[in-house]
N, C-alpha and C positions, 0 to 999 in steps of 0.2 A: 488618183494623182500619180501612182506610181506606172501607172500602164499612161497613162499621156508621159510621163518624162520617157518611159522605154520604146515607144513609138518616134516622140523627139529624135532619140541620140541615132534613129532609121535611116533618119532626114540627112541629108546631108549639111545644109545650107545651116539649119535648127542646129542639130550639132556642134557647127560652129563656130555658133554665136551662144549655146551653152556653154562649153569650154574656155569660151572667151569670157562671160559671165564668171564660170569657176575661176580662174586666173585672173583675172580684176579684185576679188573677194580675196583670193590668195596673197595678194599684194596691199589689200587693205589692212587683215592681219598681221602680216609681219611688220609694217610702219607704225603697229599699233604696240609691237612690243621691243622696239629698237628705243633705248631711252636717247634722250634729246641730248646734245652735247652738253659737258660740266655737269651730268646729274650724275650721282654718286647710286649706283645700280645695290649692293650693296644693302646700302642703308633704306635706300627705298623698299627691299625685303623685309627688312627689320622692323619697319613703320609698319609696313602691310601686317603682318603676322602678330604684332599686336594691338593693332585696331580692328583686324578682321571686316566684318560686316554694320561695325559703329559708325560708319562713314555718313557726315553731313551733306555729301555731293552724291546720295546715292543714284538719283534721275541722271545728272547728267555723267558719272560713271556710267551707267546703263548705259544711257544711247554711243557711250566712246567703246564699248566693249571692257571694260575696267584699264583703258590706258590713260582717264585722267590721271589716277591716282600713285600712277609709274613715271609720269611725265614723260612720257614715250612722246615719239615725233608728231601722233597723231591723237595727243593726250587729249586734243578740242573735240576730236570727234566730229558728227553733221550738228553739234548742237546749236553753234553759230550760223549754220545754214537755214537751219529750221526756224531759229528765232527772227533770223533777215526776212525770209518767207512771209511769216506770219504778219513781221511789222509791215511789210511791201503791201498786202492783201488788207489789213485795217486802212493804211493810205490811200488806197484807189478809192475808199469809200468818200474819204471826207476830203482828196483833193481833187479839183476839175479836172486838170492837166494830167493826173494819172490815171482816172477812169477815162479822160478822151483815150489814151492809149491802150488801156483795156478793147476801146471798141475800135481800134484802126488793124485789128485783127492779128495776123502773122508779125507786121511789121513791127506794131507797137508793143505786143507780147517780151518780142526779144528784146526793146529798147528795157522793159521793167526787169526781164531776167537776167540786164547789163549790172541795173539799179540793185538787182538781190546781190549780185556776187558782190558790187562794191560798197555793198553795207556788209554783207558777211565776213568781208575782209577787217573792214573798222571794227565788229564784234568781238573778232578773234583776235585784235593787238588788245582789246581791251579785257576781254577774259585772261589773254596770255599773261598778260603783263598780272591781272589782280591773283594768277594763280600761282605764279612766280614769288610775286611777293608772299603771300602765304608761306609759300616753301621755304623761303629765305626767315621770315621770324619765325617759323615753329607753329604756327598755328593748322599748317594742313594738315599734320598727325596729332589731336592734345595726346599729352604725356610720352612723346616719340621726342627726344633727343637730338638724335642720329643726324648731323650734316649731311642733308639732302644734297644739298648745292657748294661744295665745301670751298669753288673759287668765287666769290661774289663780288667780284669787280664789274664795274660798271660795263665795259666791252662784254663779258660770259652773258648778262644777262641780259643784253641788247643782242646777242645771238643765239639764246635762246628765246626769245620773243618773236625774232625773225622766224626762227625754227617751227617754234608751234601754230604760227600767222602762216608759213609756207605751207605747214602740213594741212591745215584745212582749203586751202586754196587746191592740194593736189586731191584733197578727196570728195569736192568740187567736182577735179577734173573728170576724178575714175568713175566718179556717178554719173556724170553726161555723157562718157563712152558708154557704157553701160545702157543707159536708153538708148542711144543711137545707133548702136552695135550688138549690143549682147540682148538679153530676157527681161522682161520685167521694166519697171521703173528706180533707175539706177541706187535715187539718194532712200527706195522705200529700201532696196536689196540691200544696203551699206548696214541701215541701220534693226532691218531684221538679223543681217550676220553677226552685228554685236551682241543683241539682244543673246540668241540662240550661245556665242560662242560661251558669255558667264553662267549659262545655267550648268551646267558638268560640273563644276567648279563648287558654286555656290551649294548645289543639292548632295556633294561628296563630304563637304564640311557639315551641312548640319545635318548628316548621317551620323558622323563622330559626337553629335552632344548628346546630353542624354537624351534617354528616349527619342532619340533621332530616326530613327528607322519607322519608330510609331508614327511619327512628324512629317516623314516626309511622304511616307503611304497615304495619310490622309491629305496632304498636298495634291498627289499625284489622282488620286481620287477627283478631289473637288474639282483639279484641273481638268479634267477630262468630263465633267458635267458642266462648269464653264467655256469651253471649247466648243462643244455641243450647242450650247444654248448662243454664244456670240457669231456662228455659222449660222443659225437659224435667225436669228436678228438682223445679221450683215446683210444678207441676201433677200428680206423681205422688204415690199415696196407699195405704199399707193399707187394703184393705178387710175388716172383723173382720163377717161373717155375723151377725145377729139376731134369733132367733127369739121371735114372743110368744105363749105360748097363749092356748089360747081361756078365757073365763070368763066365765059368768053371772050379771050381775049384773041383778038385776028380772025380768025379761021379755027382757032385751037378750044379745043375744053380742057379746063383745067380745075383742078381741086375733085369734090365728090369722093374723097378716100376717108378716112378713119384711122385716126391715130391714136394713142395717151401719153399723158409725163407721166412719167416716172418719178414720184418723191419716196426716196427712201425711207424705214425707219429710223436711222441713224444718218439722218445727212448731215449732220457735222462734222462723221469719224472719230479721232483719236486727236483731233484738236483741244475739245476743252479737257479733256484731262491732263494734257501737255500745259496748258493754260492754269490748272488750278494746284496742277504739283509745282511747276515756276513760282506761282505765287507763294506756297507756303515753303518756298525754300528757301525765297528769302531770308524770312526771319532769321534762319539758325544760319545764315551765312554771316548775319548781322554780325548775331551775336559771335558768332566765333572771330569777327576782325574786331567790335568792339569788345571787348572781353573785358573790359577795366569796368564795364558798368554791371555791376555784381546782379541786379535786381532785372533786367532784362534778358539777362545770360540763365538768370535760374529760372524764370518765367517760359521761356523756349525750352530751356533743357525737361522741364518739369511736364508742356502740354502740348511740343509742338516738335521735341526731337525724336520723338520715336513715332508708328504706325498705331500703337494699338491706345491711345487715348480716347476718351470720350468727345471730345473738345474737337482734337485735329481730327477725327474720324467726320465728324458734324460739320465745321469747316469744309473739307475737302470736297464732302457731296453735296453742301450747298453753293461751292463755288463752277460746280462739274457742273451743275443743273444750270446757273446762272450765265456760264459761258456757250451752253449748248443753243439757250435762247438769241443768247448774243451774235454767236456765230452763223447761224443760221437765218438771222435776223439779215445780216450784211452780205450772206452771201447770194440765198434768192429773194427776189423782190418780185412779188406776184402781181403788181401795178406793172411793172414792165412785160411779164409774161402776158398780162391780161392783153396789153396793147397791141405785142407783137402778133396774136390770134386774132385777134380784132383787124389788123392792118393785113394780115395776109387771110380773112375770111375764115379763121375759124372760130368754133363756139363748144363749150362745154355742152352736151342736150340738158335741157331743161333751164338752164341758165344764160339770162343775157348774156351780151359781149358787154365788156367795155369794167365798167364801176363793181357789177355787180359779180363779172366774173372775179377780178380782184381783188373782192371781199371773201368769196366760199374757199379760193384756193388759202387765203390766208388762213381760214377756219379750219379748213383740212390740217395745214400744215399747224396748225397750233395743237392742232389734238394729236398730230402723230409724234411733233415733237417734242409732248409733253414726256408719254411713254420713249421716246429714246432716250430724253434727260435723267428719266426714271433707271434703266437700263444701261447708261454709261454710269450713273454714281456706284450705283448694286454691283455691277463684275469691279470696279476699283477699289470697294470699299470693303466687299463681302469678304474677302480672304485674309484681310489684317483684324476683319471685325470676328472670325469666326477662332483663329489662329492665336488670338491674343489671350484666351482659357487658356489653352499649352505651351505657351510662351515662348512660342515659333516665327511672331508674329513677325520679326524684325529678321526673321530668318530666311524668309520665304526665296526660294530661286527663283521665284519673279512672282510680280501682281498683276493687276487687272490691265496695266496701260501696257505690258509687255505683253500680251495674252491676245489685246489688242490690235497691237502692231503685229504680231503674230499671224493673227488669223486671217488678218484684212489683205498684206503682202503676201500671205502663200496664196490666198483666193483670189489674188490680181493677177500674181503669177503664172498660174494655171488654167486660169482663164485664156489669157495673153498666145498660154501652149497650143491650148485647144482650137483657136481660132485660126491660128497659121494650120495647126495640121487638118482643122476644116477644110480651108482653102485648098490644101491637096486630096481633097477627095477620099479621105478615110473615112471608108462607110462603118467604121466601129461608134463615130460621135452622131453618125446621120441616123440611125435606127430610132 
């Protein structure tokens, strides 16, 4: 990795669309810790310091870099892009008029990723707005006092609404430069940069508790055996054989070559874990705005606010398993692939075209995406499950969905490097 970025910064061109990558990242940072006009900086310290790592909104902290919890300009974070995404892609399934646009290629892509921005936009007045209120009754610090928001007239917090609804809208913007211009996949590089920038932070404090150093050694341990094993997972693929015959069309011969799909083991990614943390974090958002219902507040607080429970542990990997099916259900459809070989002449060997190739690919992918469902809950669950003896569990500088996004965006990354400086003829990647 390190000899493809020092061969990069060689490049001219590479270099400076790296640079340009760094400075996009550098700009996403500091809007993330500029507080939003009318928030009391102050008191937000004083909250922070003693809630520490208690926080109900720990995923979507994560993916902001911890500027939700500062109400910084960029307090939304990509988490309202993510979620527009996600709903845009469940939609194409089940409406006509968005799958025709699926298939009308370039044109209709852009019309749907018109559709994500102006759902991300509605997202984010509606999280701004429910995370304001929070701040305003007391309930985004329990037992934090402190005047968050100390002017709360109706105009302050209709411009901080605006504020936090613009600041996602501009990190929108910096993620499409970012592909367009710079490295990588702009909204994957945003939210690995956050990821990356809480861990120093997180891993300095629960140094300082006790036994912290024992804690965080074995952390650092198990992370690097995890690391290991989701590099070796990410990268691995069914390879399904493809034959096309030959056919005369004009004068010409065509087909007669050999190809395969490629089904990964993990082709859902870091979707359903996104999916099955969203899910249980409802609950404890419930319960912290309903808080007057005493028996649903100690229910959450008791099996489903913290990591290291039997319950939400059990939960979480049956939801991760549940959505990997799901997701991967909607998003290859092996009747369409079977057709599209069928219509342009090709055939699995050994296997009809048509019904029956459509059935073996299904078969394949059911067994491979058994073992990835298997594999996405184990790295999520294995470090709260092993951590929760030492009572770290709630401590951790990141878990499996960070670890995730992790390893997937540097390996996209670097890929990304490797193939532009293919294209220039660096005979260090041709050997």
């Amino acid at each position: 990795m390190l000899t493809a970025f020092g061969r990069a910064f060689k490049t001219p061109d590479l270099r400076r669309k790296l640079l340009f990558t760094l400075a996009i990242i550098g700009i996403y940072r500091l809007g993330s810790v500029v507080p939003g006009p009318g928030v009391s900086y102050v008191a937000i310290q004083s909250c922070l310091a003693q809630v520490k790592d208690n926080s109900l909104y720990g995923l979507v902290n994560l993916f902001s870099g911890g500027a939700l919890l500062q109400l910084s300009v960029f307090a939304l974070g990509i988490m309202p892009y993510i979620t527009a995404s996600i709903i845009v892609q469940l939609l194409v399934v089940v409406i006509p008029r968005l799958e025709t646009l699926k298939e009308e290629g370039q044109s209709g892509q852009a019309k749907l990723t018109q559709y994500t921005r102006y759902l991300t936009v509605a997202l984010a007045v509606l999280q701004s707005t429910g995370i304001i209120a929070l701040a305003r009754s007391g309930r985004l610090f329990p037992n934090c006092n402190a005047p968050i928001i100390p002017d709360d007239s109706l105009f302050r917090i209709l411009v901080l609404v605006v504020t936090l609804t613009a600041g996602t809208a501009v990190i929108m913007w910096l993620g499409e430069l970012v592909t367009d211009r710079g490295v990588g996949n702009g909204m994957s590089v945003l939210i690995f940069t956050s990821i990356i920038s809480s861990i120093p932070a997180q891993a300095y404090r629960l140094a300082q508790q006790q036994n912290g150093l024992f804690v965080l050694t074995a952390i650092a341990l198990l992370a690097l055996v995890v690391i290991t094993l989701v590099v070796f997972v990410e990268q691995a693929q069914r390879r399904i054989p493809v034959q096309y015959a030959k056919r005369m069309i004009g004068r010409r011969m065509y087909g007669g070559t050999s190809t395969y799909i490629p089904l990964k083991v993990n082709q859902a990614g870091v979707i359903p874990v996104i999916f099955a943390s969203s899910l249980l974090y409802l609950p404890q958002l419930l319960a912290n705005v309903w808080a007057s219902n005493r028996g649903f507040s100690s229910f959450v607080t008791r099996y489903l606010a913290t990591g290291d429970h039997p319950l939400y542990l059990l939960l979480y990997f049956s939801l991760i398993v549940f959505f990997t099916y799901f997701y991967v259900a909607i998003t290859f459809n092996p009747v369409e692939v079977a057709d599209n070989m069928k219509k342009y002449g090709g055939f699995v060997p050994g296997i009809r075209p048509g019904r029956a190739t459509a059935e073996y690919l299904d078969y394949i992918l059911s067994r491979i995406t058994a073992f990835g469902a298997l594999y996405l809950g184990c790295v999520a669950v294995l470090p709260y499950l092993l951590f929760s003896v030492t009572g770290g569990a709630n401590r951790l500088p990141f878990g499996g969905t960070a670890v995730l996004i992790i390893v997937g965006v540097g390996l996209e990354t670097v890929k990304q490097v490797e193939s532009q400086l293919m294209l220039r003829n660096y005979e260090g990647f041709l050997r």
